[in-house]
MARFI-940072 format. One line per 10 residues: number of its first residue (from 1); their letters; for each residue x, y, z of C-alpha. Coordinates in Angstrom, 2 decimals. Last residue first. Example, Ala and Ser with C-alpha at 12.3 -4.5 7.8 and 13.67 -1.06 7.14 Angstrom:
// MARFI-940072
2) SA) 13.67/-1.06/7.14; 12.30/-4.50/7.80
// end
This chain:
// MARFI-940072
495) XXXXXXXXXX) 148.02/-31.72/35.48; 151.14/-30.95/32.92; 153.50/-31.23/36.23; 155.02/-27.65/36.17; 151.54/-26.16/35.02; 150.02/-27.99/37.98; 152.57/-26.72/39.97; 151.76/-23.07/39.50; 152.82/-20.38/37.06; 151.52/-16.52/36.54
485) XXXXXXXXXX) 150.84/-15.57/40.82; 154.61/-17.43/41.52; 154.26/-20.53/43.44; 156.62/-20.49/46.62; 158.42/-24.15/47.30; 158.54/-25.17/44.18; 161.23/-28.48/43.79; 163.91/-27.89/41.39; 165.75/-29.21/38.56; 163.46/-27.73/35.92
475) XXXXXXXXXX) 160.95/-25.01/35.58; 159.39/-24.88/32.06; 161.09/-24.03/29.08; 163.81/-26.32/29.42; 161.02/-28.98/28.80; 159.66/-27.56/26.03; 163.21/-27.46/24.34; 163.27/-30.90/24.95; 160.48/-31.82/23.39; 162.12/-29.64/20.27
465) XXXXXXXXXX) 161.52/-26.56/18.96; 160.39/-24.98/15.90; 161.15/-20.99/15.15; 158.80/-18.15/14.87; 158.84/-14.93/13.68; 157.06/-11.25/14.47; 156.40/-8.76/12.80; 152.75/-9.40/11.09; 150.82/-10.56/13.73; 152.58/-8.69/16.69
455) XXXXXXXXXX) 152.54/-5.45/14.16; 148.64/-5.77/14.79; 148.55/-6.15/18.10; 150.29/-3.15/18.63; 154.48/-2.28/19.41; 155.81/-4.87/18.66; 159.13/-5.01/19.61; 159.48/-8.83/19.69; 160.51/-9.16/23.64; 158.26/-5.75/24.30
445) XXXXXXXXXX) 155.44/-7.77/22.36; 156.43/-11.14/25.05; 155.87/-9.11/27.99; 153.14/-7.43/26.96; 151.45/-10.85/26.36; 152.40/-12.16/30.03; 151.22/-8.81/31.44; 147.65/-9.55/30.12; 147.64/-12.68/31.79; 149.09/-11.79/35.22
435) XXXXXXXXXX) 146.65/-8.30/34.93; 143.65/-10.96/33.99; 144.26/-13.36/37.43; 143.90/-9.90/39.26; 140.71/-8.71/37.86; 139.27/-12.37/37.32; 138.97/-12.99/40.89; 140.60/-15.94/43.04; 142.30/-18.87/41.06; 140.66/-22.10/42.19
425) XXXXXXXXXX) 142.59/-24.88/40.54; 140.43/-26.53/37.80; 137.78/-29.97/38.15; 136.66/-32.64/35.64; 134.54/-33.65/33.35; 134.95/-34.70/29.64; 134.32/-33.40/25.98; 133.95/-35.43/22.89; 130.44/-37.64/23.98; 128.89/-39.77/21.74
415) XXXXXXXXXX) 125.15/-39.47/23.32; 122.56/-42.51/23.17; 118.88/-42.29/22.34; 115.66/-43.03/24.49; 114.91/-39.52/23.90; 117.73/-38.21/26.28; 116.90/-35.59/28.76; 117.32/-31.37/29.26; 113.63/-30.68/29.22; 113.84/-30.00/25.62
405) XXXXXXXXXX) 113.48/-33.70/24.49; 117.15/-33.41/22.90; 118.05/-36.93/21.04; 118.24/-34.88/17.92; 120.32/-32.62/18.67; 123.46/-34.69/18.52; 125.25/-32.75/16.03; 127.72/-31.43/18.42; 126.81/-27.85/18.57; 123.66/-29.72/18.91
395) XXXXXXXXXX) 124.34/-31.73/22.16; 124.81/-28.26/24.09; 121.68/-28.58/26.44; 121.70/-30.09/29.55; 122.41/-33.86/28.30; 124.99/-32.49/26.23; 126.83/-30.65/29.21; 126.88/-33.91/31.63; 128.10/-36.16/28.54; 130.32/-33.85/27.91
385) XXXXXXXXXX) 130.93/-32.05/24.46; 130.32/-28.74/26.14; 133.80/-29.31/28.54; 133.51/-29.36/31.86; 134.63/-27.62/35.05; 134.14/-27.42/38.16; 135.93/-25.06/40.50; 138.94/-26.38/43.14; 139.95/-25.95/46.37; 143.18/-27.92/47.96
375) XXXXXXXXXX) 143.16/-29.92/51.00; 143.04/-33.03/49.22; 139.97/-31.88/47.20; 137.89/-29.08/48.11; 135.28/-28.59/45.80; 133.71/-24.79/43.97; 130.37/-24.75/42.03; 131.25/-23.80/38.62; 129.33/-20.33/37.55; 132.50/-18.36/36.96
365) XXXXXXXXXX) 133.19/-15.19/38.81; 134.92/-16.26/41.54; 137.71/-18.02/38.65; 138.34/-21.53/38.62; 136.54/-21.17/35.02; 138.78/-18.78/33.52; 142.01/-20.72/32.80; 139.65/-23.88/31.02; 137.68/-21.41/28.95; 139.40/-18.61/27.17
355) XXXXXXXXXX) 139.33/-16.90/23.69; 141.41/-15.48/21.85; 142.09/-12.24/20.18; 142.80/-11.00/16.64; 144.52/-14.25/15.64; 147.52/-14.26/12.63; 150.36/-16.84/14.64; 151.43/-13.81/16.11; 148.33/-13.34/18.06; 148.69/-17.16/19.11
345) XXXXXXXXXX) 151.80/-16.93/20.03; 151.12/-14.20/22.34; 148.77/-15.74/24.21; 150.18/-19.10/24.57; 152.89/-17.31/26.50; 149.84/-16.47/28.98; 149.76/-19.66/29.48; 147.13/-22.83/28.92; 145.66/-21.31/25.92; 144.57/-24.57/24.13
335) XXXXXXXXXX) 140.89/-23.18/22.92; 139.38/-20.66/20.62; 141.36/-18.59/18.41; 139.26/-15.53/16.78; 139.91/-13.82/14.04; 138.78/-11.13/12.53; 137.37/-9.83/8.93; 137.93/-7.09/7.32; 139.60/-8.77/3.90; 142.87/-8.73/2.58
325) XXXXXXXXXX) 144.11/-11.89/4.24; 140.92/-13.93/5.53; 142.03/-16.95/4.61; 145.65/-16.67/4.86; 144.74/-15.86/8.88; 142.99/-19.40/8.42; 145.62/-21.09/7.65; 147.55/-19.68/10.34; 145.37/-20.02/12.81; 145.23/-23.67/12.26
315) XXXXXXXXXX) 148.94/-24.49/12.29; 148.93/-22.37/15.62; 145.85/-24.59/17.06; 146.89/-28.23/15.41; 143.78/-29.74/12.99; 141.69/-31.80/14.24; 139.54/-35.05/13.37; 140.52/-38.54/14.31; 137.18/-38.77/15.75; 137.38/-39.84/19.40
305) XXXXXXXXXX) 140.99/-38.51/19.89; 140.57/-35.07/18.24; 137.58/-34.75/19.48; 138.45/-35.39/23.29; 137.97/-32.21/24.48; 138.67/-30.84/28.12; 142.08/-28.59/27.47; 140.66/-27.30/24.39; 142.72/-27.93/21.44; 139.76/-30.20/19.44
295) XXXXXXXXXX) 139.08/-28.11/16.89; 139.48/-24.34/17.11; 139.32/-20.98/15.36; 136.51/-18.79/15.69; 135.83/-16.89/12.25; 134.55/-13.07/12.67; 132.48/-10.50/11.13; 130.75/-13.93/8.91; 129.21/-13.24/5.91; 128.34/-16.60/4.31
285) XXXXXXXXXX) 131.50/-15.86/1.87; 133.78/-15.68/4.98; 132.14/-18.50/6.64; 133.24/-20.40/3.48; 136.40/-18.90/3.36; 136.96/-19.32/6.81; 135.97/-23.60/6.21; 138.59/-23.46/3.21; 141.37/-21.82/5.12; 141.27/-24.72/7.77
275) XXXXXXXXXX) 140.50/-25.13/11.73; 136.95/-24.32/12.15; 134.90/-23.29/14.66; 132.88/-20.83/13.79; 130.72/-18.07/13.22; 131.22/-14.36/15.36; 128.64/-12.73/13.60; 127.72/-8.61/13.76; 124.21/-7.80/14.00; 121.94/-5.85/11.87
265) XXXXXXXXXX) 118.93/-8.19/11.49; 117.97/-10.68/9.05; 119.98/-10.87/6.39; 123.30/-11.04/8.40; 121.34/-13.88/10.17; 120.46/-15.68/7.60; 124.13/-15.58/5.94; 125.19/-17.02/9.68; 122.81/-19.89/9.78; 122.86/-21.32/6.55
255) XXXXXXXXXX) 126.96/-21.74/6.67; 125.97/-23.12/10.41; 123.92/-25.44/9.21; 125.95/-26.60/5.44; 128.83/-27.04/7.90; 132.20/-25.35/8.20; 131.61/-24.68/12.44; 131.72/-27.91/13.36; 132.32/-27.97/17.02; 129.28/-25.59/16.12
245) XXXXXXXXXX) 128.88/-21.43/17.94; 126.99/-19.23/16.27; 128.68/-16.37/18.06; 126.28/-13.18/18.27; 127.62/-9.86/19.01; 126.26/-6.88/21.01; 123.27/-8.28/22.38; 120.79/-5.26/22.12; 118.22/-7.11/24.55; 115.96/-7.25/20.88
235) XXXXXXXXXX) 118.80/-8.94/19.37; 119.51/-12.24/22.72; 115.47/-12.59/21.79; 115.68/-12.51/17.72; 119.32/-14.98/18.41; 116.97/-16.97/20.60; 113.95/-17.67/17.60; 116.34/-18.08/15.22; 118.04/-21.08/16.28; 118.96/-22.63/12.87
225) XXXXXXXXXX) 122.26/-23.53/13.90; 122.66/-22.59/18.02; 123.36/-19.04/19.58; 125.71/-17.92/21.47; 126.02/-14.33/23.37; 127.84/-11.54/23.19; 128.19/-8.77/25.81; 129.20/-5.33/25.68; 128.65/-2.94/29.14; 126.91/0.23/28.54
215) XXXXXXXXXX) 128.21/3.41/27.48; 125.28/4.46/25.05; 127.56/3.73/21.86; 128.79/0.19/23.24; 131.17/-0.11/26.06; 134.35/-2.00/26.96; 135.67/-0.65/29.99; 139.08/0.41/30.01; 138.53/2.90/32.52; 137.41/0.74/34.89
205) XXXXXXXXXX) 137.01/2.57/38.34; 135.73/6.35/37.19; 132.87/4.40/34.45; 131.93/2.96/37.89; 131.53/6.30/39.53; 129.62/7.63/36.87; 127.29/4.27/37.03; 127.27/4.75/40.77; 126.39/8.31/40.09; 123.38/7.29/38.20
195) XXXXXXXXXX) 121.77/9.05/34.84; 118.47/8.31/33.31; 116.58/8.81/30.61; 114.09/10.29/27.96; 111.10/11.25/30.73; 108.58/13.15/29.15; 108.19/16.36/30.62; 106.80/17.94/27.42; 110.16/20.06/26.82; 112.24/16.47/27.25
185) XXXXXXXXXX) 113.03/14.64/30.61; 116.27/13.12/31.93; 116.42/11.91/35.53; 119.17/12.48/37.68; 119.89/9.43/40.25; 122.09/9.38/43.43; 121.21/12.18/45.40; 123.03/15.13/46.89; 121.88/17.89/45.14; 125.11/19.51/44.30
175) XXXXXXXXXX) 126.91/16.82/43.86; 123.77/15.37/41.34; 124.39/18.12/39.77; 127.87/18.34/39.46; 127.96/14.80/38.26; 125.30/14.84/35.63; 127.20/18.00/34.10; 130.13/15.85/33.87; 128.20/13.43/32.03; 127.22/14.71/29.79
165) XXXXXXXXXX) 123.26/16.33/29.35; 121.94/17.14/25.96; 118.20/18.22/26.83; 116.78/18.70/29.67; 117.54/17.89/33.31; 115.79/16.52/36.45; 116.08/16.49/39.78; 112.54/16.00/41.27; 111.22/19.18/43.78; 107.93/17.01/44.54
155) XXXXXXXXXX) 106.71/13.25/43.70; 108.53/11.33/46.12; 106.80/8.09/45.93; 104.78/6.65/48.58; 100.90/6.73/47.47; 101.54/6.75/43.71; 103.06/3.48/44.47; 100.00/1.75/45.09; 99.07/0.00/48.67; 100.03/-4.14/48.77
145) XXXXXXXXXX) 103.04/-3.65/50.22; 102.10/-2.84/54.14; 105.07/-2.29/56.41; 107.13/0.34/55.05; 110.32/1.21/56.81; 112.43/0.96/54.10; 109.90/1.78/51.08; 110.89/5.27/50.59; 114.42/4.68/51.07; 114.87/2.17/48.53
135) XXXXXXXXXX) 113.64/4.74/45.92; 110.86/5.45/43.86; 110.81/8.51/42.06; 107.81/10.79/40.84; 105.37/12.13/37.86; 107.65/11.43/34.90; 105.34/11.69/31.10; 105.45/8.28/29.53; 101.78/7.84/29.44; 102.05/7.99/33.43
125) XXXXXXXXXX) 106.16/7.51/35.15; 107.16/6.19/38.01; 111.69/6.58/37.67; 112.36/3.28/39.62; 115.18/3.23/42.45; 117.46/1.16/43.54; 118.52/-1.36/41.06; 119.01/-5.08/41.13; 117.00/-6.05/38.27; 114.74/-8.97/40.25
115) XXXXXXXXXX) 115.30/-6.76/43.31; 113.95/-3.64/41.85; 111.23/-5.20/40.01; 110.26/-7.21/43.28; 109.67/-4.48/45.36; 108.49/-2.26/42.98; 105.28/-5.20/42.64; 105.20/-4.75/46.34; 104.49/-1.57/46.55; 102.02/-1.74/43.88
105) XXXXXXXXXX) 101.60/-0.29/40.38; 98.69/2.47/40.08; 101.76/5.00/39.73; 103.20/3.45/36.54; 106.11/1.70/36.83; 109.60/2.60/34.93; 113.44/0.58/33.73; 115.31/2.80/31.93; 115.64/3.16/28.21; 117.96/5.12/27.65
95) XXXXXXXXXX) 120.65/4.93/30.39; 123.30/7.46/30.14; 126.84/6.15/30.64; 125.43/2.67/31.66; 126.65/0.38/33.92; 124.90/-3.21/34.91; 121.93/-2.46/32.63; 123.22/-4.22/29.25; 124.97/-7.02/31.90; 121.86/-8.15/33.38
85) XXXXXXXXXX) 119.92/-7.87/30.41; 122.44/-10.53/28.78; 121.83/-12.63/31.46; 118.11/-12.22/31.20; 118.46/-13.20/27.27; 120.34/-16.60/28.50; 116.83/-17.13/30.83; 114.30/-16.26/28.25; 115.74/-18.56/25.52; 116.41/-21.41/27.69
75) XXXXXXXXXX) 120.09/-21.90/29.11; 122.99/-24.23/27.57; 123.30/-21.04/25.82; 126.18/-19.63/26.95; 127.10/-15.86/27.40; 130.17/-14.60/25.58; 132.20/-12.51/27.51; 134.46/-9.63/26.43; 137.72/-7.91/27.35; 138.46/-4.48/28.81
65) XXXXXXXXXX) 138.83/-4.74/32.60; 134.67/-4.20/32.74; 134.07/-6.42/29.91; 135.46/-9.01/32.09; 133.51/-8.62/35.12; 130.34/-8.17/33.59; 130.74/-11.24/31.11; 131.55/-13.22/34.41; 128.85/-12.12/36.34; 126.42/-12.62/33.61
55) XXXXXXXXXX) 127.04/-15.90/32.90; 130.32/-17.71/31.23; 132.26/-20.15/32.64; 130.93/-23.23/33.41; 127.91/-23.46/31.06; 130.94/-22.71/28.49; 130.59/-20.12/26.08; 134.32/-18.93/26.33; 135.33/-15.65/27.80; 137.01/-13.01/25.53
45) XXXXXXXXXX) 140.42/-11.47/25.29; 142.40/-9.23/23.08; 141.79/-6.19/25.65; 141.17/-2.82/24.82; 138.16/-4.05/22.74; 137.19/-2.67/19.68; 133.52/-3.43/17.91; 132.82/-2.65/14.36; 135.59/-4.03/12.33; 134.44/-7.27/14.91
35) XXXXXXXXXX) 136.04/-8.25/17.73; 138.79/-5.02/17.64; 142.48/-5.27/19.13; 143.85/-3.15/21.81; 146.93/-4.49/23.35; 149.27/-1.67/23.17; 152.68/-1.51/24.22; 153.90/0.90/26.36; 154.01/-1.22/30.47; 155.83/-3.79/28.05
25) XXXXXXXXXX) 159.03/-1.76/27.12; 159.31/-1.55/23.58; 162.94/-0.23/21.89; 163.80/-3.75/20.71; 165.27/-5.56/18.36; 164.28/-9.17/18.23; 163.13/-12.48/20.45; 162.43/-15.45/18.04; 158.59/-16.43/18.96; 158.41/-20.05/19.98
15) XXXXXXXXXX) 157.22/-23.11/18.68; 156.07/-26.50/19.20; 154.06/-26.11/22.49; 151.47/-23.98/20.89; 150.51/-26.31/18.46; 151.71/-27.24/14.87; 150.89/-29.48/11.99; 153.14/-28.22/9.07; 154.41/-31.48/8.20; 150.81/-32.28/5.75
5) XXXXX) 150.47/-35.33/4.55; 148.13/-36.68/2.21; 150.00/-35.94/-0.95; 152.06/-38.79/0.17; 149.77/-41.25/-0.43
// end
């Protein structure tokens, strides 16, 4: 039976990266990675989709700093394809496609448009030509809502520009005429596009931002097995990146899923999870831009102890970085970070980036509803494998569909949960809980003097330590009295 065994079974907690020679200093190394061979990212980071951790807000916040969020889809079709929207049109270089009425609209129709999209102004336009503005100003002090547009719109002396416009040139403009919005129109006044100054002025505050071809926010978003019908919707919004995301991720479904996909439409595939070399070569094969890496390591699953089934996280990332040696394909590792130590061992265990659940979700921008317990506050959090998650929506990335109804109920039929409940320290906002976790990794590729991601994967060396090694890791001998922003109690006390 010995053939059965493997000694190799490893998590982040049983190794360490050997320090080595160094002429690094962390503020110089570089943690740019790419998602896909045809998305980069200045950070190696993504959000998990989690019902309590990734909507729009937090997919907007974190793209901003560099990383990427992955929108859940515990959500009906129309509603996780709004979220998307939400981030496509929450900073754009030059907006394309903007959002118009016609001039027969109503007041109170604009109303509504701009407040459902959360913009300021509509360019009015008739058979695509531009014949005014609407702004907030022009309906602030008007009473009666149900009058057409045509009749309060500013129709005269409209800034506009032709042709190839950057955005420099927007700016002194829109400087010169003091006003927030130039609108783009070709020889036949047709209007093309659409350039803010909060969007300029936004592209001024993160310049790390990561941004498709028309400078606008990238988002991905998740998609069931077989779920054509939302990955069309999440396509048509100009998702980014789709993640057909299974618990079981080397599975005749999901195998099915991605190679129709890549037939389908031209979208790059995050596919997963999977924890050996023969499940990545499989999603490999199918097509797959990207394997996720993961089964059972997540801080609130329980597969691993209600199935017997897992493999450990660095052992896993390994095997699959054999995998997918040679080829252009990423990887992704998906659940366990619990430091920003973890981090960097898993990029030098052969990841790309990770990605991040359990540390994000006490964050502002999460969706969990905050709780104060014993004086301290807290965020929700669950795992998609709950009961409470299953029941909403996510019991087929478990192969549980079946009992779905589509109103979010049981069919008379019983759920085998492998995720729990259960609440996270509040953290603040993600810009300044990022910078602790980003300087963590820098840290540790100035200790290895790697310079890149990439020479972190290939440079670097690990060794095998003991339990007690792990505990002369951590704090020891000493009550906290002042947590430090990177390491808290609960860390200290595994909690």
């Amino acid at each position: 039976m010995s053939d059965k065994f493997s000694t190799t079974g490893l998590t982040y907690d049983d190794v360490l990266i050997r320090p080595q020679h160094s002429d690094v200093i962390p503020a110089d190394v570089d943690v740019r990675t790419f998602l896909t061979k045809r998305i980069p990212v200045n950070l190696p980071v993504l959000s998990s989709p989690m019902d309590t951790v990734t909507e729009g807000r937090m997919a907007i916040a974190l793209a901003q700093e560099g990383g990427l969020g992955v929108i859940h889809k515990n959500l009906s079709i129309e509603s996780q394809t709004e979220e998307v929207d939400k981030v496509k049109r929450s900073a754009n270089g030059i907006i394309v496609d903007p959002l118009t009425l016609p001039p027969t609209a109503s007041v109170a129709t604009a109303r509504e448009t701009m407040e459902q999209h959360k913009v300021s102004g509509l360019p009015i336009t008739e058979n695509s030509r531009l014949v005014g503005i609407l702004t907030r100003r022009d309906l602030r002090f008007l009473e009666r809502t149900n009058i057409p547009i045509a009749e309060v719109m500013t129709k005269d002396n409209l800034v506009t520009a032709t042709g190839a416009v950057t955005l420099a040139e927007a700016e002194k403009i829109l400087m010169a005429k003091k006003v927030e919005k130039l609108l783009l129109v070709d020889e036949d006044y047709r209007l093309t596009g659409l350039i803010t100054i909060k969007d300029i002025d936004m592209m001024r505050r993160f310049p790390l931002a990561a941004k498709d071809r028309q400078g606008r926010l990238r988002v991905g978003a998740a998609v069931g097995v077989l779920d054509y019908e939302r990955a069309e919707s999440l396509i048509e919004k100009d998702v980014d990146f789709l993640v057909v995301d299974s618990a079981h991720g080397h599975s005749v479904n999901v195998i099915e899923t991605v190679k129709r996909i890549k037939q389908q439409w031209d979208i790059d595939v995050v596919a997963g999870n999977v924890a050996t070399r023969e499940g990545a070569s499989d999603l490999v094969a199918a097509g797959a831009d990207t394997v996720k890496v993961g089964i059972g390591p997540g801080s609130i699953c329980t597969t691993r102890v209600i199935s017997g089934i897992g493999v450990p996280q660095v052992t896993a990332i390994h095997e699959v970085a054999q995998a997918v040696e040679g080829t252009q394909v990423k990887i992704i590792a998906d659940g366990g970070i619990r430091y920003s130590g973890d981090i960097t061992k898993a990029l030098a265990a052969g990841a790309h980036g990770v990605m991040i659940g359990g540390l994000f979700a006490g964050l502002d921008e999460s969706p969990g509803d905050r709780v104060l317990f014993q004086g301290r506050t807290y965020k929700v959090y669950r795992g998609m494998g709950s009961l409470g998650a299953m029941v909403h929506g996510s019991s087929e990335r478990y192969r549980q569909g079946g009992h779905e109804t589509g109103t979010g109920k049981t069919a008379g039929g019983k759920f085998v949960p492998e995720g729990v409940e259960g609440r996270v320290p509040y953290k603040g906002s993600l810009s300044a809980f990022l910078y602790q976790l980003v300087g963590g990794l820098r840290a540790g590729m100035g200790y290895c003097g790697t310079r890149t991601i990439d020479q972190l994967r290939t440079d670097s060396q690990f060794i095998q330590v003991s339990p007690a090694s792990v505990r002369e890791s951590h704090p020891h001998d000493i009550v906290i009295t002042q947590e430090s922003p990177n390491y808290t109690v609960e860390h200290s006390t595994g909690e």
